[in-house]
C-alpha positions as CSV (number, residue, x, y, z in Angstrom):
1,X,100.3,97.9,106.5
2,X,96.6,96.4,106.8
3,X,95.0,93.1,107.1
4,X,92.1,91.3,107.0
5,X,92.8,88.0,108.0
6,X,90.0,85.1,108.0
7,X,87.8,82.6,106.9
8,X,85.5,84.0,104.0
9,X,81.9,83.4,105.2
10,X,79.7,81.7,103.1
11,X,77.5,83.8,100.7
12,X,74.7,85.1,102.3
13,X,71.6,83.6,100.6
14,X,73.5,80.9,99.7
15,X,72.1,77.7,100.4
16,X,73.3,76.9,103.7
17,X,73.3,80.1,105.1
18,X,71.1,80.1,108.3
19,X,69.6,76.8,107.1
20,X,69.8,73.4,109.3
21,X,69.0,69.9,107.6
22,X,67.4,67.7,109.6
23,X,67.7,64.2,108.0
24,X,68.8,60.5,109.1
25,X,71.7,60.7,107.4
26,X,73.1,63.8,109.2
27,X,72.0,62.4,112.1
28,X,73.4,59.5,112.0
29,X,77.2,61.1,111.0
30,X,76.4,63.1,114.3
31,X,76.3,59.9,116.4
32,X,79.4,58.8,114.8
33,X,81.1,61.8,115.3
34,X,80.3,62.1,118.7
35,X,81.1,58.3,119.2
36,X,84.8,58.9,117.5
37,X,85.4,62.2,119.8
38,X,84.6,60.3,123.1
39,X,87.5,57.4,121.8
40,X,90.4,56.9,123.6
41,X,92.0,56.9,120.1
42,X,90.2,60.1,118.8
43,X,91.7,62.3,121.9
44,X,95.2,60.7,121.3
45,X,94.8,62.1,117.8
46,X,93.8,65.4,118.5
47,X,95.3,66.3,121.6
48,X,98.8,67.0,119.8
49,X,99.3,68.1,116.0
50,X,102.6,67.8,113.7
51,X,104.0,71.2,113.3
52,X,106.7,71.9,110.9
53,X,109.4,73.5,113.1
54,X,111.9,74.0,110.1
55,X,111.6,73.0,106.5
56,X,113.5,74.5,103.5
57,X,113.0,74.3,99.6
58,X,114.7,72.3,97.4
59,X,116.5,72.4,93.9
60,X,118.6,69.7,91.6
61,X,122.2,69.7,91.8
62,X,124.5,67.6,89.5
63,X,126.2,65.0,91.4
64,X,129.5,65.8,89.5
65,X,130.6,68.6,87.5
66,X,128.9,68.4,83.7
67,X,129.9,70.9,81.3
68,X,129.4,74.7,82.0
69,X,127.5,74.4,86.1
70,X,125.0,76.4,86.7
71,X,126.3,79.5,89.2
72,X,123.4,79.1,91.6
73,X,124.0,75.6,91.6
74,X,126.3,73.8,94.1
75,X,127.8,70.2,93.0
76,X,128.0,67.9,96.0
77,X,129.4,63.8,96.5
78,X,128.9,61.5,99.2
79,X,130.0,57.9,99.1
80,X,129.9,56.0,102.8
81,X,129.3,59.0,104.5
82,X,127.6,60.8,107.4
83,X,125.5,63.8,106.8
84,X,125.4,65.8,110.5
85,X,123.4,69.3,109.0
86,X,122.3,71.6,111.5
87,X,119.1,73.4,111.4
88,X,117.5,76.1,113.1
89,X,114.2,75.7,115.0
90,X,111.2,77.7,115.3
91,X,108.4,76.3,117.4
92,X,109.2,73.7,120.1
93,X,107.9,70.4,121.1
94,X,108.6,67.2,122.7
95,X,108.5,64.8,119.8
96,X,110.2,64.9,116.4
97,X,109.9,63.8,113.3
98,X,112.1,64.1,110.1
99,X,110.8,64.5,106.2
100,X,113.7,63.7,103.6
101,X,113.1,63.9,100.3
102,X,114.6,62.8,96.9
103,X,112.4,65.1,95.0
104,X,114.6,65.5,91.7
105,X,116.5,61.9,92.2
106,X,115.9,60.2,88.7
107,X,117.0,57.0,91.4
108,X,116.3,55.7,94.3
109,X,118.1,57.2,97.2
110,X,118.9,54.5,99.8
111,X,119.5,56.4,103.5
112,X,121.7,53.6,105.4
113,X,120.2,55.2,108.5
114,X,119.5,58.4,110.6
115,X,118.8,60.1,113.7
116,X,118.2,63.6,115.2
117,X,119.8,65.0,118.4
118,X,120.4,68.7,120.1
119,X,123.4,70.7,118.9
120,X,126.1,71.5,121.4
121,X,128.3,73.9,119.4
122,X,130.3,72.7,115.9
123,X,129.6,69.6,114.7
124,X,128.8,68.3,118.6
125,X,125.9,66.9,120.0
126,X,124.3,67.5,123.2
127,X,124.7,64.0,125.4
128,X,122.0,62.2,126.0
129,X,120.3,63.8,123.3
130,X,120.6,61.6,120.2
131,X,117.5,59.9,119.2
132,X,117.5,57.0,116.2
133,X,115.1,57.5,113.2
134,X,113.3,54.4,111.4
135,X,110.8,54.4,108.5
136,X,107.5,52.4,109.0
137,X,109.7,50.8,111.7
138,X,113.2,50.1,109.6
139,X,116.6,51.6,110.0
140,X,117.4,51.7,106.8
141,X,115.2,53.1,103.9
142,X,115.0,54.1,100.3
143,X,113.2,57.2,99.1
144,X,112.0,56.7,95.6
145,X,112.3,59.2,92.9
146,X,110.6,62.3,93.4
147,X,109.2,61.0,96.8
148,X,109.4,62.2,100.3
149,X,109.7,59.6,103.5
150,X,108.4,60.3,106.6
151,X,110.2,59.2,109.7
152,X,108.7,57.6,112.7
153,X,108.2,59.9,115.5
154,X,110.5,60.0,118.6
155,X,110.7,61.2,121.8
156,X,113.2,64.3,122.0
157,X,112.8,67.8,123.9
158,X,113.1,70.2,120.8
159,X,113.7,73.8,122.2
160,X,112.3,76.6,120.7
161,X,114.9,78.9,118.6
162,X,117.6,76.2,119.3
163,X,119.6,74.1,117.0
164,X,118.7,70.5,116.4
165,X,121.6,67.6,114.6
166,X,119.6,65.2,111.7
167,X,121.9,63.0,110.7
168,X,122.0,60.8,107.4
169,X,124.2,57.8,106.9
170,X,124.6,57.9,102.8
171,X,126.4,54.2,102.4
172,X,126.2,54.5,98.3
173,X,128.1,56.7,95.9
174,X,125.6,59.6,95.2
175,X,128.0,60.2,92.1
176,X,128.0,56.8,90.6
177,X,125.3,57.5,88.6
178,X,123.3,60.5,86.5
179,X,120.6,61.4,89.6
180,X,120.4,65.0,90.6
181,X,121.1,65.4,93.9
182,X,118.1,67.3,95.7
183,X,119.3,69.7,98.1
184,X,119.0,73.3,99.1
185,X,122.0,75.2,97.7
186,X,123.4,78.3,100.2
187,X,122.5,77.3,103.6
188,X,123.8,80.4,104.8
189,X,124.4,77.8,108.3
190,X,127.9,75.2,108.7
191,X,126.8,71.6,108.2
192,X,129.5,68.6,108.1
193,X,130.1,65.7,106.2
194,X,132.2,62.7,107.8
195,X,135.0,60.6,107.2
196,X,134.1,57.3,105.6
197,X,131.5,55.6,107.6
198,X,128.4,55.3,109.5
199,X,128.9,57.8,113.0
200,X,125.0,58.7,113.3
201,X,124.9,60.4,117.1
202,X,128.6,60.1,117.5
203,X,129.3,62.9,120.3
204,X,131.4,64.2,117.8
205,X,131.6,63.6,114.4
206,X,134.8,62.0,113.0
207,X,136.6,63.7,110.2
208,X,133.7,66.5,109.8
209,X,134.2,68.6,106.9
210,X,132.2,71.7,106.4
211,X,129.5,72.0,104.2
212,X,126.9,75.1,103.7
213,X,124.1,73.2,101.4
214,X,121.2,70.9,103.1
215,X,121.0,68.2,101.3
216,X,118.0,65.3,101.3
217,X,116.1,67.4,104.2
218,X,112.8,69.0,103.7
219,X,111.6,69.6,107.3
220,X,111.6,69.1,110.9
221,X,108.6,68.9,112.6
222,X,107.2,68.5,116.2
223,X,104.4,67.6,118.1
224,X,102.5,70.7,119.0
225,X,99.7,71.6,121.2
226,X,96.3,72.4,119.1
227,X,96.4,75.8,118.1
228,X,99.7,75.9,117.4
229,X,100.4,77.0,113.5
230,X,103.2,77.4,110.5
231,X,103.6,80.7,108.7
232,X,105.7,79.8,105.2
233,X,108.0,82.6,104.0
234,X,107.8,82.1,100.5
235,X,110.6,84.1,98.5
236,X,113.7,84.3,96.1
237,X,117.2,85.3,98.1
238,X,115.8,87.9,99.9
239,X,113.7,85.6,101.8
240,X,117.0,83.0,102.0
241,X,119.0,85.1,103.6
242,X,121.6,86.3,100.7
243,X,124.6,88.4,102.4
244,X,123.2,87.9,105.9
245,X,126.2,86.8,108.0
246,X,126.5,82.7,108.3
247,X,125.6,80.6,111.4
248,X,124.5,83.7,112.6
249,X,120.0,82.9,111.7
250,X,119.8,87.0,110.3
251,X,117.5,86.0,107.8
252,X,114.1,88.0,108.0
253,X,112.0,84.9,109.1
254,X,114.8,84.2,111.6
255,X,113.9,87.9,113.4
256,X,110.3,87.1,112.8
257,X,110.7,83.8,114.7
258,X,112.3,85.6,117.4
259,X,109.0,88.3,117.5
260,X,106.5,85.7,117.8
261,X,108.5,83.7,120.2
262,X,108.9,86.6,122.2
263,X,104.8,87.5,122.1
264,X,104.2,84.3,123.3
265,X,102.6,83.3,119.8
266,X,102.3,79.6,119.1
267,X,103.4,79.8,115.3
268,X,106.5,78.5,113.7
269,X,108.5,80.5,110.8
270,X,109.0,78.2,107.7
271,X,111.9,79.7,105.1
272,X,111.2,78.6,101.9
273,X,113.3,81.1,100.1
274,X,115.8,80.0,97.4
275,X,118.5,82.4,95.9
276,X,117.5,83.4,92.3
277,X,114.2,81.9,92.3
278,X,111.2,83.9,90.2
279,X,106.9,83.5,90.0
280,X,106.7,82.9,86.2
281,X,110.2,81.2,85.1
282,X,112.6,78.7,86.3
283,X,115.7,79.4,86.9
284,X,117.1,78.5,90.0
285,X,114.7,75.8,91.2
286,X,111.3,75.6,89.0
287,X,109.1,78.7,89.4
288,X,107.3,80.3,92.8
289,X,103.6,79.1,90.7
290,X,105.3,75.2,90.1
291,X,106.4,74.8,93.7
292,X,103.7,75.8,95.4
293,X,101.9,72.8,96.5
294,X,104.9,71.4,97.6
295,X,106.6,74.5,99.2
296,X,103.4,76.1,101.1
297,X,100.6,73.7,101.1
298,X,102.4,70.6,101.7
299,X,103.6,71.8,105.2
300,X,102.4,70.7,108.3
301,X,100.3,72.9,110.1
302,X,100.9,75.9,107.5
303,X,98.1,78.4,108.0
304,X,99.5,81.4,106.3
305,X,101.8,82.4,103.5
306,X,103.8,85.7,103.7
307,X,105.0,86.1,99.4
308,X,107.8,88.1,98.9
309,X,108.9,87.0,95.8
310,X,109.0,88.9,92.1
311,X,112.5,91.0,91.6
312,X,114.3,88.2,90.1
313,X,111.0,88.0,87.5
314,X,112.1,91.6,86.8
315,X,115.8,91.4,87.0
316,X,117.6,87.8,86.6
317,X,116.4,87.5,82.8
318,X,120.1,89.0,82.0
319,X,121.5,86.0,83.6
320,X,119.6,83.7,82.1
321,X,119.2,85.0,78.9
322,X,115.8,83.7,78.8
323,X,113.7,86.8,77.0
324,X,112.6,89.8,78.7
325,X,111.3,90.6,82.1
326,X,107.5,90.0,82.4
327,X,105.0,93.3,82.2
328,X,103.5,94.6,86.3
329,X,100.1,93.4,84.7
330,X,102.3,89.4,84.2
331,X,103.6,89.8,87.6
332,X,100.4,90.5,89.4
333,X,98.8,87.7,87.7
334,X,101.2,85.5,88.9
335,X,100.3,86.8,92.3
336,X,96.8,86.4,91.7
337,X,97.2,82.6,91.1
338,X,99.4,81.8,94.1
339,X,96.5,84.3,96.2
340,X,93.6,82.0,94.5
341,X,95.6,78.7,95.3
342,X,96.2,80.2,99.1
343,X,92.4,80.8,99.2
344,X,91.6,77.7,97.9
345,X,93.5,75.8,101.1
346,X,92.1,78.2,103.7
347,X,95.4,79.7,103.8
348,X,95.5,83.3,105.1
349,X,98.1,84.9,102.6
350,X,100.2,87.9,103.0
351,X,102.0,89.9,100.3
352,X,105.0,92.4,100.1
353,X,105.8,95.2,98.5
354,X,109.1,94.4,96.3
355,X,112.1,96.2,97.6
356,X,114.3,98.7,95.6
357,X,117.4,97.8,93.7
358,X,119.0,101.1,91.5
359,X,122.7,100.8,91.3
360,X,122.9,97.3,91.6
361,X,126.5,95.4,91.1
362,X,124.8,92.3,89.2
363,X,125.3,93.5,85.6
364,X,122.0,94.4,83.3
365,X,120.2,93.7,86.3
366,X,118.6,97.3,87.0
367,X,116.1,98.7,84.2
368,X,114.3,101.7,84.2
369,X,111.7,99.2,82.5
370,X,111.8,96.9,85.6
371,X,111.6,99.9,87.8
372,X,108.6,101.5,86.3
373,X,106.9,97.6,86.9
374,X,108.0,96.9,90.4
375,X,106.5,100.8,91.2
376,X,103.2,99.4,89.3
377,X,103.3,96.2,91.4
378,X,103.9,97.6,94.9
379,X,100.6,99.6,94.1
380,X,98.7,97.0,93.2
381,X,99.9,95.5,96.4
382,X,99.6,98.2,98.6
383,X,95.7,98.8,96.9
384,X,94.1,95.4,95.9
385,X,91.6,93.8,97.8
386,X,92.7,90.6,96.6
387,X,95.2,89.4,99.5
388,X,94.5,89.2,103.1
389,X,97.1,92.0,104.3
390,X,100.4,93.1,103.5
391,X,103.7,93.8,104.4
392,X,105.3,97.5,102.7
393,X,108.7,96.4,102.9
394,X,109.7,98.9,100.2
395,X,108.8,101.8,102.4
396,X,110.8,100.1,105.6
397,X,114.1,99.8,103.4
398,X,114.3,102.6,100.7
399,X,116.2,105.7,101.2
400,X,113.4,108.7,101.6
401,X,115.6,110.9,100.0
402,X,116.7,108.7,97.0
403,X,113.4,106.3,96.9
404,X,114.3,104.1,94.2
405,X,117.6,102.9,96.0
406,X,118.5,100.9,99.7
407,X,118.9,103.3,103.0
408,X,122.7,102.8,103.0
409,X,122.4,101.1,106.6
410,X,120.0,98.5,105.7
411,X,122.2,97.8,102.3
412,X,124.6,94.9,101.9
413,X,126.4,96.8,99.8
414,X,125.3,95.1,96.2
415,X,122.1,97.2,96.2
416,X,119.5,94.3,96.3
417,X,119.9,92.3,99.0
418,X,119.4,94.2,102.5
419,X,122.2,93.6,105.6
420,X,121.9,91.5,108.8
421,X,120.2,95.0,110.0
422,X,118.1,95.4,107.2
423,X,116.6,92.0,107.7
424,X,115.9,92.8,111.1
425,X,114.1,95.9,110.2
426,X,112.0,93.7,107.5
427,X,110.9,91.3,110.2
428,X,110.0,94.0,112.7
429,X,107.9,95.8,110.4
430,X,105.4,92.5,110.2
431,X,101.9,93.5,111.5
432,X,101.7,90.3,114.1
433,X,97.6,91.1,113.6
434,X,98.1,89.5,110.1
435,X,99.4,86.8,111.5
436,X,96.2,84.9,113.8
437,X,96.8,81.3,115.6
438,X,93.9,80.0,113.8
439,X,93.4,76.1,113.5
440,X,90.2,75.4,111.2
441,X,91.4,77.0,108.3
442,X,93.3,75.2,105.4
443,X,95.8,72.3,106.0
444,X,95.9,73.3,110.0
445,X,92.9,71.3,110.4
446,X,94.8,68.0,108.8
């Protein structure tokens, strides 16, 4: 492992290296400056910053069954219902705000209402706890197609590593017409849905049905102090958490949470994994290259990207019958682009070796073609200057005496996805030196 996180310096010779310009102008934007960091306004704005504490990504799910489904796709309905889904917090803070999003609705999504309180255990909330949400001030919004809303902020001790409520009150029929719902299919964490009616904050939630999709979120953030950051984990399943044990948080960025909780490091963990997802192609959800400025540089207070993300490219095209697998040269291309587009927000960017997958139980999966390309692309990773650091996860979960297969402890038992101990194992192997609080780089400055 090896990093060189930072700003790139300008180019020396270039032609503000060493050089001050002394004119009116910049003198003048001086005075103002100066003038708008002595306001009373200025240090209300700066003294905190919003920190995505959760967020996940999201695909389109039919909101009724339609011909032959999609297996990675999950068909949901609500009609007059409460929404109480749980997520799983990173970073803490003392204000909240929620981001829901109807990014694939073809329709408006109406929310009847919302709030966000602490989780007791189940479906139960702590008391005391449960805080209403409005939008630009009203109870009850509607999210336009492909939009995102932002809630108002409210006052609500969000612990670190703890689990926070965000209810949604869904008064229309989400199947009455031909929208996608936008959600994020396997969870891997036990949501509920409620009886008919509106029950946002109810201690307990009447009639609560389990669900394991999120469904209308996109993040949770809080009001941090300055310097605190976001890392986004941007992957396929591996990243999401496939075969880790639910309601358990044994995803990788769950243990990597934990590590930089536990070093007293002021960055939150941001899982933006979804099962099946590739760089190049869509598939399940559009491709890693399509939702990147909505997945990485959209998030609050996102100052680094760890990519682990390319085995589907290699593997999946047997499921979808879409053509064959892209060449190593393809695949590092792709990651050249999402490393440009990292660069180009000041984003520090981090890259992983892909992990090994002989003898795996998906059919046609496994190639010796696809092998001979992830070997190529793990060299390019472990060699190129390109990236700012990265991460050899292949090394931490291959068998040393069978290299191109999982060490049977760290295997799930379908040969691609690791175990709740080989996530572990993933997320201690992370060089926290890759990983800086650094707050004038990129969208941490917004």
């Amino acid at each position: 492992m090896t990093g060189r996180l930072g700003r790139r310096r300008p180019d020396p010779g270039g032609p503000y290296e060493g050089s001050i310009v002394r004119t009116r102008r910049s003198a003048a934007c001086i005075v103002v400056a100066l003038l708008l960091a002595s306001s009373p306004l200025h240090a209300q704005r700066t003294a905190n910053r919003w920190v995505g504490t959760w967020a996940t990504a999201v695909v389109a799910a039919p909101p009724q069954p339609v011909g032959q489904p999609n297996p990675l796709q999950v068909t949901l309905r609500f009609n007059n219902q409460t929404l109480r889904q749980i997520v799983r917090t990173s970073l803490g803070g003392n204000r909240a705000r929620v981001v829901v999003t109807n990014a694939y609705g073809t329709r408006p999504l109406v929310i009847g209402g919302a709030s966000v309180a602490v989780r007791d255990r189940g479906a139960a909330i702590v008391s005391g706890t449960a805080r209403s949400l409005t939008f630009s001030g009203a109870m009850v919004a509607t999210v336009p197609p492909g939009a995102v809303l932002i809630s108002d902020p409210v006052d609500l001790a969000v612990p670190p590593l703890g689990d926070v409520v965000i209810d949604l009150y869904l008064p229309e029929d989400t199947g009455a017409s031909p929208s996608p719902l936008t959600i994020h299919t396997a969870s891997r964490q036990t949501s509920y849905v409620s009886s008919t009616g509106n029950h946002l904050g109810a201690a307990e939630l009447p009639g609560a049905s389990p669900m394991t999709s999120w469904a209308f979120l996109a993040r949770l953030e809080v009001s941090a102090p300055e310097g605190a950051g976001a890392i986004v984990a941007l992957g396929d399943s591996i990243t999401d958490g496939f075969a880790s044990t639910n309601d358990t948080n044994n995803r990788w960025p769950d243990h990597l949470a934990r590590r930089l909780q536990a070093a007293g490091r002021r960055l939150a963990v941001l899982n933006l994994g979804i099962d099946g997802n590739r760089v190049l192609a869509d598939g399940a959800g559009v491709n890693a290259l399509a939702r990147f400025d909505r997945d990485v540089a959209a998030q609050s207070g996102v100052t680094h990207v760890v990519v682990l993300e390319g085995i589907n490219d290699l593997g999946i095209h047997a499921l979808f019958k879409d053509g064959p697998p892209p060449t190593a040269d393809q695949l590092i291309a792709g990651h050249r682009q999402l490393i440009a587009r990292a660069h180009a927000r000041g984003l520090g960017i981090v890259v992983s070796t892909l992990l090994p997958y002989e003898g795996t139980t998906f059919p046609g999966y496994f190639t010796p073609e696809g092998e001979r390309s992830r070997q190529a692309f793990n060299q390019w990773v472990r060699t190129t200057k390109d990236h700012d650091g990265f991460i050899d996860l292949d090394a931490v979960i291959r068998d040393p005496a069978n290299p191109t297969r999982m060490l049977p402890k760290y295997d799930s038992g379908d040969h691609l996805h690791p175990s709740d101990a080989g996530y572990e194992a993933m997320a201690q192997a992370v060089d926290l030196s890759l990983l800086r609080e650094e707050t004038t780089v990129g969208a941490a400055a917004r």
